[in-house]
N, C-alpha and C positions, 0 to 999 in steps of 0.2 A: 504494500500500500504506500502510495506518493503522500508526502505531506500535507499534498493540498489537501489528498483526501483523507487524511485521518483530522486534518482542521473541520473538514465539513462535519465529519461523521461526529468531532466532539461539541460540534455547535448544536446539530441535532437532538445530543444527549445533556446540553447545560441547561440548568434551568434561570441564567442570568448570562449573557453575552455582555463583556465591556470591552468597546473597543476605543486606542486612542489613534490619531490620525495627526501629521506631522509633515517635515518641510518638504517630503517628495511627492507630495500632493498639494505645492502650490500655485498658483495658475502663470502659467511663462507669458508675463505682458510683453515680451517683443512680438507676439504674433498679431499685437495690436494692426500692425501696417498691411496685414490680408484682406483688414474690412477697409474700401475703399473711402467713406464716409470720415471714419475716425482718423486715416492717414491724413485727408486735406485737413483737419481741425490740430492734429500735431504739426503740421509743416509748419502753420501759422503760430504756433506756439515755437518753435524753433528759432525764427528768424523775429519772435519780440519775446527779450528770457524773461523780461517782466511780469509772463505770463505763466512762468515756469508752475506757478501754482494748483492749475490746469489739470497738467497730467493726471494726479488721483480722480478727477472726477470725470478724465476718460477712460480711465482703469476700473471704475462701475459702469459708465455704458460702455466698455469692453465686455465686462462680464454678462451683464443683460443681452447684449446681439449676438454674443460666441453661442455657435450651434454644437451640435455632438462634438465631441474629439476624446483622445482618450482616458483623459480625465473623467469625465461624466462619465463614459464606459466605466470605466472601472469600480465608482459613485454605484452605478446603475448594478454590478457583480455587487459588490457586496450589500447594496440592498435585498436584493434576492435571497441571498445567503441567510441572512437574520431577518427577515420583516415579519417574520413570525414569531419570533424572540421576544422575551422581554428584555430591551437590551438597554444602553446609553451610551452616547460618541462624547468624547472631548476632542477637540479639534485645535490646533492651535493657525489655523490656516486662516487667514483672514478675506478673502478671496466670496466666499458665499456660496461657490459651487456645488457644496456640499446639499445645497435646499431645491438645488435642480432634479436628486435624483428620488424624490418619493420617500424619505425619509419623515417618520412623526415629526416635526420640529420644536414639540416638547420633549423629545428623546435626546437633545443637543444642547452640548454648550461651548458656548466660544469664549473662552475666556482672553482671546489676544484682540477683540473686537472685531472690526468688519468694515463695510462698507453702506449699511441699510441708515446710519446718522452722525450728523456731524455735532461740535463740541465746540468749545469756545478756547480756539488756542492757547491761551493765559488759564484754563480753568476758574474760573472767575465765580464760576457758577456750575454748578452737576447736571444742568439739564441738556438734553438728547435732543436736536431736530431732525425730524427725516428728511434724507438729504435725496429722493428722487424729484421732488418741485426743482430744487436746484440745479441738478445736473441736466433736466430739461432747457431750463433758463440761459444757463450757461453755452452749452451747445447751439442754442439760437442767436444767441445774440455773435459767438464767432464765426457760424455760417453769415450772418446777416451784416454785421459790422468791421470783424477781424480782430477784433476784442471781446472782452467781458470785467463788469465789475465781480470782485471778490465778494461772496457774502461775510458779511460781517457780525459779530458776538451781538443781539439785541438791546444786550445790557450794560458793554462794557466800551463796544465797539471796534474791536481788538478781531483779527480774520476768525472767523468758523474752521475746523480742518476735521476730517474724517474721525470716527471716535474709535479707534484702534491702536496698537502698540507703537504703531509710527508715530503716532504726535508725544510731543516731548513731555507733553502731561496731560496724558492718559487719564478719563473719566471711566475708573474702573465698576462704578457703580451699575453700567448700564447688564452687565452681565451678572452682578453675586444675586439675582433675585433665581435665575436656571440655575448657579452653582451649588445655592441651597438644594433646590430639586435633587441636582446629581449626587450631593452628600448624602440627602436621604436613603436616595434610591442605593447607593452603594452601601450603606449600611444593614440595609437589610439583604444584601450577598453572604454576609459572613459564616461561613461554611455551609452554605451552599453551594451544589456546582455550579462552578463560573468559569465561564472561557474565556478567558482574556486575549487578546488580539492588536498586538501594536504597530500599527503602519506606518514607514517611512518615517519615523522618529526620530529626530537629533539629537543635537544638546543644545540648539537655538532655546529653550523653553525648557530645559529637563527637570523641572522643578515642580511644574504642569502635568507632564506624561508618564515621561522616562522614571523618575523616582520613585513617583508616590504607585505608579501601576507594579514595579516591583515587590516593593513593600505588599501591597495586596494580594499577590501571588504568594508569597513569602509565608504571608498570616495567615490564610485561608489554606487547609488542608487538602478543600476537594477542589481545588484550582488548578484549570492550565493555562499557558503561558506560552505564546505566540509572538517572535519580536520577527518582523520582514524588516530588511533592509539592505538594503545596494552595499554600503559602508559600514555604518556601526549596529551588525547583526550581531554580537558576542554578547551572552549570558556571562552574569555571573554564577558563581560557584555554588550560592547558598539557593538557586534557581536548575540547578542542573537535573534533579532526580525531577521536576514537572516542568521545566521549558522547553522548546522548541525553537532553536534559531536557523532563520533561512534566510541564506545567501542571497537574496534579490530585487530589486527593485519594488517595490512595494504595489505599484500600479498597474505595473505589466505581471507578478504574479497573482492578482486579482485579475489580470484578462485572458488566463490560462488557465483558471478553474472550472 
C-alpha cells in the first residue's frame, strides 16, 4: 500500500481530521500578467511608482478572475478526501483560494489574515472594512483616468492596507473570534482518533502549524501524523513510532491521489 493510500484509508477511519496548510500553497502572483485586463492596470502602475500601493489590490482581483489551475485542483483533492469529516484547516496562506474549493468556511481559520478587508495602516482603530467596494473603485478609476486615490483610515486619515500579516501592524482581532472555534473544536480531539495532515508547511509561521500540530500528535495517543513537503519533510524523533513523512510537494501529491 502507497502512502497516499494508507492516508486515505486513515482519514476514512478518524473520527477528527486536522489539517494544517502552508507556504506551498501560496498563490504565485507573477501569473498576474496572463489576464490581459490586470496587465494594462500594472503597466500603469509601473511607469507612476507612486502608485506602487496598487499592487495588493490587484493581487485580490487577481484572485477573484484566476480560473482553475493547480492550486484549486488540489483545494478541490482534498476536499473530497475529508468533506465528510468532521475536520478543521489552519491555513496560514493569505491568498483566499482556499474558499474557492467547497470547503465549510466555518471549518477554517486564517490566522495570517487575507484579503476579504482592509485596516487602518497606523492601527489607530481594530475595525475591518471590506475591501471589495474598493478594489472595484480603484480599478475604475485607473482604467478610466491612469490613476487612483488611496482609501484612506475614516478616523485617522492615515492609508487603509489589507488586514493580513503584510501590514506592519497587523489587526489581529479580525481572526481570534474562528481561533476560538478551532481551540474548541481541537479540544475535544483528545484521544480520539485524529488524523492529522500537514501540507507544504514551513517555518514562515511554525509557531501557527509546525509546532503546536506536533505537540498534538505527541499528546494524543490515537493520532496520526502526516507532514508532505518538497523540503522540510523530516519528523522528529518523539513522532516516529505515528508519523509519516513524505518527500513531496504538497500540491502535486494531492493531485496524485
Amino acid at each position: 500500500m502507497t502512502e497516499a493510500e494508507q492516508l486515505v484509508e486513515k482519514i476514512k477511519d478518524a473520527e477528527y481530521v486536522l489539517i494544517g496548510i502552508g507556504e506551498e500553497f501560496n498563490e504565485n502572483f507573477t501569473q498576474i500578467g496572463l489576464h490581459e485586463n490586470l496587465m494594462k492596470l500594472l503597466h500603469k502602475i509601473e511607469e507612476n511608482d507612486s502608485l506602487s500601493w496598487i499592487i495588493p489590490f490587484m493581487e485580490k482581483a487577481y484572485i477573484e478572475e484566476q480560473e482553475v489551475n493547480e492550486n484549486l485542483q488540489a483545494y478541490q483533492k482534498l476536499y473530497e478526501l475529508i468533506k465528510d469529516k468532521n475536520y478543521f484547516i489552519v491555513t496560514t496562506c493569505i491568498d483566499g483560494a482556499i474558499e474557492k474549493a467547497g470547503f465549510d468556511e466555518t471549518r477554517i481559520v486564517q490566522p495570517c489574515g487575507g484579503y476579504h478587508y482592509l485596516q487602518c495602516s497606523e492601527k489607530c482603530n481594530t475595525e475591518l472594512i471590506k475591501a471589495d467596494n474598493y478594489v472595484e473603485i480603484i480599478k475604475e478609476q485607473l482604467e478610466k483616468e491612469g490613476t487612483a486615490e488611496r482609501p484612506l483610515c475614516p478616523k485617522c486619515g492615515k492609508p487603509l492596507v489589507f488586514n493580513n500579516v503584510l501590514s506592519e501592524h497587523y489587526v489581529e482581532e479580525g481572526y481570534l473570534p474562528q481561533w476560538e472555534k478551532y481551540t474548541k473544536w481541537l479540544s475535544a480531539t483528545l484521544n480520539r482518533k485524529l488524523c492529522i495532515l500537514e501540507l507544504g508547511v514551513g517555518m514562515d509561521f511554525p509557531s501557527v502549524i509546525r509546532f503546536p500540530f506536533e505537540k498534538v500528535a505527541f499528546f494524543n495517543q490515537k493520532a496520526s501524523f502526516y507532514r508532505v513537503n518538497e523540503t522540510l519533510y523530516q519528523l522528529n524523533e518523539e513522532l516516529a513510532d505515528k508519523g509519516v513523512s513524505i518527500h513531496k510537494n504538497a500540491q502535486k501529491f494531492l493531485l496524485e491521489i
